[in-house]
N, C-alpha and C positions, 0 to 999 in steps of 0.2 A: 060071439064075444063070450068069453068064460065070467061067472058067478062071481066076483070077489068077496061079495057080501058073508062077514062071521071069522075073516082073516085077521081081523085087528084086536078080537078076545084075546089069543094068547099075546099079545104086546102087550095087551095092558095085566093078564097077568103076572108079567114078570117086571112091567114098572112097577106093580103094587107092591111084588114083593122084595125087588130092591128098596122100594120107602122104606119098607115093613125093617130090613134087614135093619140099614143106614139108621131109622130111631130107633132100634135095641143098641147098635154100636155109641150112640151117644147119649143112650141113658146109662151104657155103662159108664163112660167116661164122667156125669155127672155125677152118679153115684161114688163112683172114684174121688173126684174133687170135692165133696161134700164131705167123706171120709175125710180126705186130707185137711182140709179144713178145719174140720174135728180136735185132728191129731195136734194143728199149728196151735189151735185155740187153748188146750190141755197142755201145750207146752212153756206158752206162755206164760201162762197162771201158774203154774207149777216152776219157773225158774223166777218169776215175780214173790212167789209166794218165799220161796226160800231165802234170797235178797231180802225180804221183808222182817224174814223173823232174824235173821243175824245184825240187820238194823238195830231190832231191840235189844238183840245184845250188845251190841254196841254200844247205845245210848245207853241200858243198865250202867256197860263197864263206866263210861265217863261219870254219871254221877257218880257212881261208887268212888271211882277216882280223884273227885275234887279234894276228900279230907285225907288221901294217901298223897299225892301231889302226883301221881302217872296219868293223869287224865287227855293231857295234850297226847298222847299212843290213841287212845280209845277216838279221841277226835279226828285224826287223821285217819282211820278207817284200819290199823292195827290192832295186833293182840287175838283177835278174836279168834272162839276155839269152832264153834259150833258150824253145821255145814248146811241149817235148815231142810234136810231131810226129810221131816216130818211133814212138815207144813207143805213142800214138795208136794209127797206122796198123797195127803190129804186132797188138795188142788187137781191134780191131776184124776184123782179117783171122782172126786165131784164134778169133772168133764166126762167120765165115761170111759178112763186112758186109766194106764197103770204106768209108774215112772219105771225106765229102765236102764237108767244111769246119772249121776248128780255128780259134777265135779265141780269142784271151786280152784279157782286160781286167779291172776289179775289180768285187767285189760286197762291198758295205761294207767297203772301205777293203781288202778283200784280194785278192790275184791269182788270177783264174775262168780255167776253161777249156772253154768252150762245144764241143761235140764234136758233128756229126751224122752220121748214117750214115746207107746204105743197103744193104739184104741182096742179096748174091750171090744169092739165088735168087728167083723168085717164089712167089707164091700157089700160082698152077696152074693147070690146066682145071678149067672147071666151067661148071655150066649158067650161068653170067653173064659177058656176053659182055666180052673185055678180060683176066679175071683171070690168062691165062697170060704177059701182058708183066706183071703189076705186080708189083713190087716194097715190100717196106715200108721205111719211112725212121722216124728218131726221133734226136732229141735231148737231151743232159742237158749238165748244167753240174757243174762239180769246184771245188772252194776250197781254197784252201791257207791255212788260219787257224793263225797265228802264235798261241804257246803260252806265251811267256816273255814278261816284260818284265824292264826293267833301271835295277837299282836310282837313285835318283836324285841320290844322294849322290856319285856316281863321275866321275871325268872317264874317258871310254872309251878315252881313248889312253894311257893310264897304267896303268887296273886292269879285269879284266872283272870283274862281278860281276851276279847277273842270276836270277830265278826263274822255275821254270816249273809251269805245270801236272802234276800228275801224277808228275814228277821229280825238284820240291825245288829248294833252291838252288845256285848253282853258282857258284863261285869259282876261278878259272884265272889262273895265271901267264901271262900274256900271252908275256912272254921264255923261258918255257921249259916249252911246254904239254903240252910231251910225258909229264910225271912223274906225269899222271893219267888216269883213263880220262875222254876228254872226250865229250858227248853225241853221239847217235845223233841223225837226221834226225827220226825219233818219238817222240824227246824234246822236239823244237825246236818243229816242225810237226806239227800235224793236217791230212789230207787227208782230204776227204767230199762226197758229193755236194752240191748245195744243195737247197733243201726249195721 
């Protein structure tokens, strides 16, 4: 009868080093999705951000507008110049991402702000070759949904009057608005990602 005893070392080391192999392969892929992850989170904030600040222009332009009588434009989510850029780039820099494109345009009938990034940093090394230049990139979109409407009975250069979601109604002295607490931006508008 032949020896067989010490034939079963090499089996096992080549189970060990397909283990071996198989968790570097999906520690790249975690690595990978952690990036990505990164990148979604930095997109977010960064197309929220910018939503946010054209908000405030918004709600600026409306009170400005109450003693001009254009304020019902500003309430419906028109007019506005600004593309929230800044606030964009800011957000995104504070995830670790730099923005690399902002467009504004609508998403049923309201003003979007398309945001994409890419992460400051890469993946990494790893046994797949490339992964130390990449980078992850992602994109999200922000809405700014208009929360009031205004009553139909009114002519708006004469009287505001106007409801909103969540807030109730709201009845303002055009001429002299100052003699009540007038609404907040999150009174007027919702900002949200879109779905």
């Amino acid at each position: 009868m032949r020896d067989d005893r010490g034939s079963t070392l090499p089996l096992y080391v080549w189970l060990v080093a397909i283990l071996l192999f198989v968790a570097f392969v999906f520690f790249v892929f975690a690595k990978g999705a952690v990036a990505r992850n990164g990148a979604q989170s930095a997109a977010d904030a960064a197309a929220l951000a910018a939503a946010q600040e054209v908000r405030d222009e918004l709600t600026d332009g409306f009170l400005d507008g109450l003693e001009a009588g254009d304020w019902e434009d500003w309430l419906n989510g028109e007019d506005f110049i600004g593309d929230g850029r800044g606030a964009a780039s800011d957000l995104a820099a504070a995830n670790d991402a730099s923005l690399t494109s902002l467009d504004t345009g609508f998403l049923n009938d309201n003003p979007s702000f398309e945001a994409r990034v890419e992460t400051n940093y890469t993946v990494g090394e790893s046994l797949i070759p490339g992964t130390e230049n990449t980078r992850a990139k992602a994109g999200a979109t922000a809405v700014i949904e208009p929360r009031c409407t205004v009553d139909v009975d009114i002519d708006p250069k004469k009287e505001v009057k106007f409801t909103c979601d969540g807030s109730g109604s709201w009845e303002i002295d055009p001429k002299d608005p100052g003699d009540i607490e007038l609404p907040q931006g999150k009174d007027l508008f919702a900002v949200h990602l879109a779905e």
